[in-house]
C-alpha positions as CSV (number, residue, x, y, z in Angstrom):
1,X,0.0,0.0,0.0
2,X,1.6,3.2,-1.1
3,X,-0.5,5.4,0.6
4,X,0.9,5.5,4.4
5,X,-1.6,6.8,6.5
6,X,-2.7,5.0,9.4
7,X,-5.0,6.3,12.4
8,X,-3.6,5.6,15.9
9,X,-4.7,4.0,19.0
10,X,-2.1,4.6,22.2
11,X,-2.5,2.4,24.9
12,X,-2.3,4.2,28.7
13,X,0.3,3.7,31.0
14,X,2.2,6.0,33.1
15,X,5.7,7.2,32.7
16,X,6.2,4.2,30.7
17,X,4.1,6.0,27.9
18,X,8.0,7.3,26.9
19,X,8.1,4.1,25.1
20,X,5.0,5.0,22.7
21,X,6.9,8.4,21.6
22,X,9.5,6.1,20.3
23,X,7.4,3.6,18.2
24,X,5.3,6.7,16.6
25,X,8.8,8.6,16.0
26,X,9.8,5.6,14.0
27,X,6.7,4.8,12.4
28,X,6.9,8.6,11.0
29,X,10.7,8.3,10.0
30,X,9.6,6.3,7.3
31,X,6.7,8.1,5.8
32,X,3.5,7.7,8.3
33,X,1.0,10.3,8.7
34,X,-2.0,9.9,11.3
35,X,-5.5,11.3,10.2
36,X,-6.8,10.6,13.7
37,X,-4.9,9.4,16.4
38,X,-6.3,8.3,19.9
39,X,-5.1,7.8,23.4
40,X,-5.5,7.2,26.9
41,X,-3.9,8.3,29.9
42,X,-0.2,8.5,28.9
43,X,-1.1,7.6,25.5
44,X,-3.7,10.9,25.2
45,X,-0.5,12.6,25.9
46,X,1.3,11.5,23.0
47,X,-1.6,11.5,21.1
48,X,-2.8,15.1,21.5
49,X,1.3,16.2,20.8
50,X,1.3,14.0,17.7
51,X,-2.3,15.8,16.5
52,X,-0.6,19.5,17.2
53,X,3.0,18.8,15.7
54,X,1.1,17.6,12.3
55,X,-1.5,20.2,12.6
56,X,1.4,22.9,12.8
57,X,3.7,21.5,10.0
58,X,6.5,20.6,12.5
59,X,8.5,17.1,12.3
60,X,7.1,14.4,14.6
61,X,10.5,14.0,15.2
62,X,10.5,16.5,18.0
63,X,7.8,14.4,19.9
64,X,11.1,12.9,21.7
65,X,12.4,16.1,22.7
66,X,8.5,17.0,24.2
67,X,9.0,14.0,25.7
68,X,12.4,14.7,27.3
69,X,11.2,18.9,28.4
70,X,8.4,17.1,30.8
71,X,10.1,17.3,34.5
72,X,8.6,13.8,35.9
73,X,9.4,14.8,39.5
74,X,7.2,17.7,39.5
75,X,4.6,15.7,38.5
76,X,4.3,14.5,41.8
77,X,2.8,18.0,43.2
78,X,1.2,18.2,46.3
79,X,-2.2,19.5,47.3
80,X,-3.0,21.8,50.0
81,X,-3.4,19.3,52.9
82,X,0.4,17.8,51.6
83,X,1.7,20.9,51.5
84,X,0.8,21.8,55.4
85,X,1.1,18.6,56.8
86,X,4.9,17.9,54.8
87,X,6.3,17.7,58.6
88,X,4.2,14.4,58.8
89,X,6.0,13.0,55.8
90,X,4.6,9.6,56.5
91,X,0.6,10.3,56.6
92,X,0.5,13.0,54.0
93,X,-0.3,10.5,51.2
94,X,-2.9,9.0,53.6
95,X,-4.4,12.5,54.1
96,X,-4.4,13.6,50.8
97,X,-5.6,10.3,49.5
98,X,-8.7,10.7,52.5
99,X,-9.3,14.5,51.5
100,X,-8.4,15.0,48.1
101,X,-9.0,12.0,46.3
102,X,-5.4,11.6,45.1
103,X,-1.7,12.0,46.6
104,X,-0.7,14.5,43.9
105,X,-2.5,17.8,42.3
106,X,-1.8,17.2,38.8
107,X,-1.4,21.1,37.9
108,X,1.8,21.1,37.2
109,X,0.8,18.5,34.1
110,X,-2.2,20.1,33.5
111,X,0.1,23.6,32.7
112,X,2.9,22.0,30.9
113,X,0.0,20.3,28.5
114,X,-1.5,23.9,28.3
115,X,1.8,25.6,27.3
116,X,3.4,22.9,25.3
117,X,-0.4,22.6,23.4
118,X,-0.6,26.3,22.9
119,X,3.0,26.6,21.0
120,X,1.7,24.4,18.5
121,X,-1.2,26.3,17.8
122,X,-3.6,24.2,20.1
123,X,-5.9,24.9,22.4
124,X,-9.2,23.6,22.1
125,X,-10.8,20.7,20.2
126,X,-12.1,23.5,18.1
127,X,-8.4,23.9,16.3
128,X,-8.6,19.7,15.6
129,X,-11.9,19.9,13.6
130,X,-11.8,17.5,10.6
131,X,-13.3,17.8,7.3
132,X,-13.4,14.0,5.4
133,X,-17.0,13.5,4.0
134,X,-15.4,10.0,2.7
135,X,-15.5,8.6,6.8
136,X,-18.3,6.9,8.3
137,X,-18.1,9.3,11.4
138,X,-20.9,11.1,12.7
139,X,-20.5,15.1,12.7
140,X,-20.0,15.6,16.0
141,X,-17.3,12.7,15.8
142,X,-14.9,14.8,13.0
143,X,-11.9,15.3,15.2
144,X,-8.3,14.4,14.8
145,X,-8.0,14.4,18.3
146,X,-10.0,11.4,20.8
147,X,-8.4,11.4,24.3
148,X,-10.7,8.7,26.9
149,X,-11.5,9.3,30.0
150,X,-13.7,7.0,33.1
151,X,-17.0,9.2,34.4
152,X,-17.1,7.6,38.0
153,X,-20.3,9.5,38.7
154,X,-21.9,7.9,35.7
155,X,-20.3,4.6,35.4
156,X,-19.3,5.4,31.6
157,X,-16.4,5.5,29.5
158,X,-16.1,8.7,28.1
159,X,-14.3,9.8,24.0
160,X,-13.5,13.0,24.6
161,X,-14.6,15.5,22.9
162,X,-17.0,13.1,20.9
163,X,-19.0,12.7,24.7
164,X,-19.1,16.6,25.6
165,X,-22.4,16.9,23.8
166,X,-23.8,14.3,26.2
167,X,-22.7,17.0,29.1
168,X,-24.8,20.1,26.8
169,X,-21.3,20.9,26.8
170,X,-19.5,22.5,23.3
171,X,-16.7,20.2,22.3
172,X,-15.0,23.2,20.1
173,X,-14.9,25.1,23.3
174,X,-13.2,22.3,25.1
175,X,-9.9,22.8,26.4
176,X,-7.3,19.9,25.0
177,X,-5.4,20.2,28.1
178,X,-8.2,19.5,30.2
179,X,-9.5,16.6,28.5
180,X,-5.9,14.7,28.8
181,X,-5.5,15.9,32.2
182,X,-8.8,14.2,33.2
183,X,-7.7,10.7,30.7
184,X,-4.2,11.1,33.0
185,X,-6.2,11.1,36.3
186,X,-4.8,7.8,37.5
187,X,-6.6,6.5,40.3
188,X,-5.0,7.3,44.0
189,X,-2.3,9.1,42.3
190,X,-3.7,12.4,40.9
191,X,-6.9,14.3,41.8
192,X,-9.8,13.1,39.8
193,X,-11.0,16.2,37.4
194,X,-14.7,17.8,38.0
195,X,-16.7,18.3,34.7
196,X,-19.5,20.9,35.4
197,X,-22.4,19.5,32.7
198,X,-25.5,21.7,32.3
199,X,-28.5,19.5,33.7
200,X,-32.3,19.9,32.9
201,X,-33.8,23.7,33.0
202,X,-29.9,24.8,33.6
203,X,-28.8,23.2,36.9
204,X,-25.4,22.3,37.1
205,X,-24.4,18.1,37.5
206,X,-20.7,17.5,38.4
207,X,-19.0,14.3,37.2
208,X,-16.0,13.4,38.7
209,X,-13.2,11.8,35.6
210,X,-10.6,9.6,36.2
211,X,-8.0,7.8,34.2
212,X,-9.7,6.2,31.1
213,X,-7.7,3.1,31.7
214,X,-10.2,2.3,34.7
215,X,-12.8,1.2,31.9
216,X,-10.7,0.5,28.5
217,X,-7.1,1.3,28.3
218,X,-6.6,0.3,24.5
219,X,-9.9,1.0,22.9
220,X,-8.6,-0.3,19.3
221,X,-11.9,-0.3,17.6
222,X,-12.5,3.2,18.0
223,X,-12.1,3.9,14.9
224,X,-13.5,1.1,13.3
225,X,-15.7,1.5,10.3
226,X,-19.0,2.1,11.0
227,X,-20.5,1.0,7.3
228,X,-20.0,-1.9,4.8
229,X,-17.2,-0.2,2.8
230,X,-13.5,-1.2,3.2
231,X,-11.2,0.9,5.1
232,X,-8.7,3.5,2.9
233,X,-6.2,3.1,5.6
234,X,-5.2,0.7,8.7
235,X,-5.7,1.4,12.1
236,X,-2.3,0.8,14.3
237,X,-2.4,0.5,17.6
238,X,1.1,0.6,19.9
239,X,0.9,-1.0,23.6
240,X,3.3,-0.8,26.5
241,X,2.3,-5.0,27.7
242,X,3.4,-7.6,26.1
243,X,1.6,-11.2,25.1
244,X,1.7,-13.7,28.1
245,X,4.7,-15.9,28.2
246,X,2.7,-18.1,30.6
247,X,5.4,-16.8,33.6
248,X,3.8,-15.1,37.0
249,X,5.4,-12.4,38.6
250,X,4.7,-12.2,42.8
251,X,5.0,-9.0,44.6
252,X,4.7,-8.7,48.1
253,X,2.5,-5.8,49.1
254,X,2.6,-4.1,52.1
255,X,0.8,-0.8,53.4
256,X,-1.6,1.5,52.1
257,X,0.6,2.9,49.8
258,X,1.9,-0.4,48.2
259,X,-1.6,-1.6,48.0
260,X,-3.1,1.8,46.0
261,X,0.7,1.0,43.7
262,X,-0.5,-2.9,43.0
263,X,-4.1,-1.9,42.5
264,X,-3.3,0.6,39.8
265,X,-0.4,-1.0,38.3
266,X,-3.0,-4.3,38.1
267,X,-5.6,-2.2,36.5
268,X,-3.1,-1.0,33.8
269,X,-1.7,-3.7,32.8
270,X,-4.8,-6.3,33.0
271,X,-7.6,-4.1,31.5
272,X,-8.2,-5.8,28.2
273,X,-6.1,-8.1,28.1
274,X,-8.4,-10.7,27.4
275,X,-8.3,-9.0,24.0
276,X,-4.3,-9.5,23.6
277,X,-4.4,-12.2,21.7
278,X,-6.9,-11.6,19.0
279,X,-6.3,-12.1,15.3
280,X,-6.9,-8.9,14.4
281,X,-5.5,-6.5,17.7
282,X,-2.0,-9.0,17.0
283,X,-2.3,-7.5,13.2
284,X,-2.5,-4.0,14.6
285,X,-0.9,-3.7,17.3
286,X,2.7,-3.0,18.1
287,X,3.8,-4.4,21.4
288,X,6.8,-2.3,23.4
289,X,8.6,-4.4,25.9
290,X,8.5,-1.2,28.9
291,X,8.5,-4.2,31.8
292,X,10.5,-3.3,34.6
293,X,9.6,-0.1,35.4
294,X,6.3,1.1,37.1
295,X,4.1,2.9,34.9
296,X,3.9,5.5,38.5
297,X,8.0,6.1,39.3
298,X,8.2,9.6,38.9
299,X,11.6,9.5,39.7
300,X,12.2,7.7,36.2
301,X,16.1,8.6,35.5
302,X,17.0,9.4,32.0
303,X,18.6,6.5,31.3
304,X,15.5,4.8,32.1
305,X,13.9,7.3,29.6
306,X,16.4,6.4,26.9
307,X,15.9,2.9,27.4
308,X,12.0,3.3,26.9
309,X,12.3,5.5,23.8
310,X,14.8,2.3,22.4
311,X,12.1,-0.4,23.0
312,X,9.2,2.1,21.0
313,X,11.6,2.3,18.1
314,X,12.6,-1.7,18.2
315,X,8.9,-2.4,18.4
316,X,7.9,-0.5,15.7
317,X,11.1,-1.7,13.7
318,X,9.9,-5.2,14.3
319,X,6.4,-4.5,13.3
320,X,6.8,-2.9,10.1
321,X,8.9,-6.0,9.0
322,X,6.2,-8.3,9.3
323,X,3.4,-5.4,8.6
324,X,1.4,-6.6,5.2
325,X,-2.0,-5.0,3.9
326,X,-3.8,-8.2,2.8
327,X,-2.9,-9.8,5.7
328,X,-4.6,-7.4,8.0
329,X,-7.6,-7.1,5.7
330,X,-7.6,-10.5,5.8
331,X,-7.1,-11.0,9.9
332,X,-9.3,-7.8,10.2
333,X,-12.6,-8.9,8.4
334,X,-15.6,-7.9,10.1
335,X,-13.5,-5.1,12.1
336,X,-13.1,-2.3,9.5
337,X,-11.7,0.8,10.2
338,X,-12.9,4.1,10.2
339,X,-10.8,6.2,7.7
């Protein structure tokens, strides 16, 4: 196929997302362009940088060096009660866990999105409209932008900004930064986000939004095809776990802290896995070995950093040997993309 366009699907998880930056750098080193590309968690992160540095005309080889300008220490920002009680090093987290409903603010993400956004010329979903009359997307689904997010107040999964209209919100009036902030929100960790919807006769409903891995963390059939045409392009998705080798990994947990750590790392690497090993997600899907490092050590060194952005780019290398059109029409049948 000469025609190298694919639309994206970035799997969530934590600092480890580094390793997604390095599979999409190499997948654009040798031609790829991304008409729609969608993420959760870390992977909205990439995703909504990939969407602005295409929409401005800049290489998507700087996506490493975005990468490399976030400080992951001062990710781990404290909210009011952390600040005051910092004396009582050992029962902040508890208290700010009890009172806050995560250890860390998340503000300091929230601006660096915001900034790093604006440069590129982004700042709402507004600047990501899409016109392609050829897709099978409804209106209000023409973005090149999807970021996924968990409504704990409504039990839902949310596709942000496709959802806002469900809120009588306006999705071109959406922030971008505020809509990966709340698909970052991971549980314990960072304060859930508050979406103010307008209710019945204008009252105001608040929904709380967490991490979108809490319902799907690699939602690969987003943009799947809708009618009974074929797709123009594939669908690609990149994830940071691996297929099962069959060996088990034991981890003693101890504490409150540890717990909240195994509970999140569980839920980000076992939501939809039962899913791993279909014909189709194996066709589509680029696997990045990011084991051994916790998808929540904001204290990640560089070297660790480096050694993420190497596994992206062998993954990808790996993939694109074995890639073939035919094949994934063929393995893909009855799950047609969007395009």
């Amino acid at each position: 196929m000469e025609d190298k366009r694919a639309d994206l699907v970035l799997e969530g998880g934590g600092v480890k997302g580094i390793g997604l930056v390095g599979a999409v750098a190499t997948l654009a080193e040798v031609g790829y362009r991304f008409p729609r590309v969608a993420g959760t968690s870390a992977g909205a992160v990439v995703a909504a940088f990939l969407v602005a540095l295409q929409r401005a005309g800049e290489p998507l080889s700087r996506l490493e060096d975005i990468a490399r300008s976030l400080d992951y220490r001062k990710l781990r920002d404290r909210g009011p009660l952390g600040r005051l009680a910092r004396p009582l090093a050992r029962v902040v987290d508890g208290f700010s866990l009890a009172f806050d409903g995560g250890v860390f603010e998340g503000d300091y993400l929230r601006s660096w999105l915001a900034g790093s956004l604006a440069d590129l010329g982004v700042r709402t979903f507004g600047d990501l409209r899409l016109h392609d009359p050829d897709a099978s997307l409804a209106p209000e689904q023409s973005y090149a932008l999807v970021v996924t997010a968990s409504d704990v107040s409504r039990k839902q999964f949310v596709r942000l900004p496709w959802d806002y209209g469900r809120y009588g919100l306006d999705p071109d009036q959406a922030s971008v930064a505020d809509a990966v902030r709340a698909s970052a929100s991971i549980p314990f960790f960072f304060e859930p986000v508050t979406l103010r919807a307008r209710g019945q006769r204008g009252s105001s409903v608040v929904s709380t939004l967490v991490d979108g891995s809490v319902l799907s963390n690699f939602p690969i059939g987003l943009f799947d095809r809708t009618d009974d045409r074929p797709p123009r392009w594939p669908t690609f998705g990149a994830r940071l776990s691996m297929t099962s080798d069959g060996r088990v990994q034991t981890h003693e947990v101890r504490g409150t802290v540890s717990l909240a750590l195994s509970l999140v790392e569980t839920m980000l690497e076992a939501c939809d896995a039962q899913h791993i090993n279909d014909a189709c997600v194996q066709a589509r899907s680029i696997f990045v070995d990011a084991s051994g490092i916790s998808p929540v050590d904001f204290a990640i060194t560089d070297e660790q950093q480096e050694q993420l952005l190497a596994a992206g780019r062998e993954a990808a290398v790996g993939f694109l040997q074995s890639w073939d059109w035919q094949d994934y029409l063929t393995r893909c049948r009855g799950h047609e993309e969007t395009a």
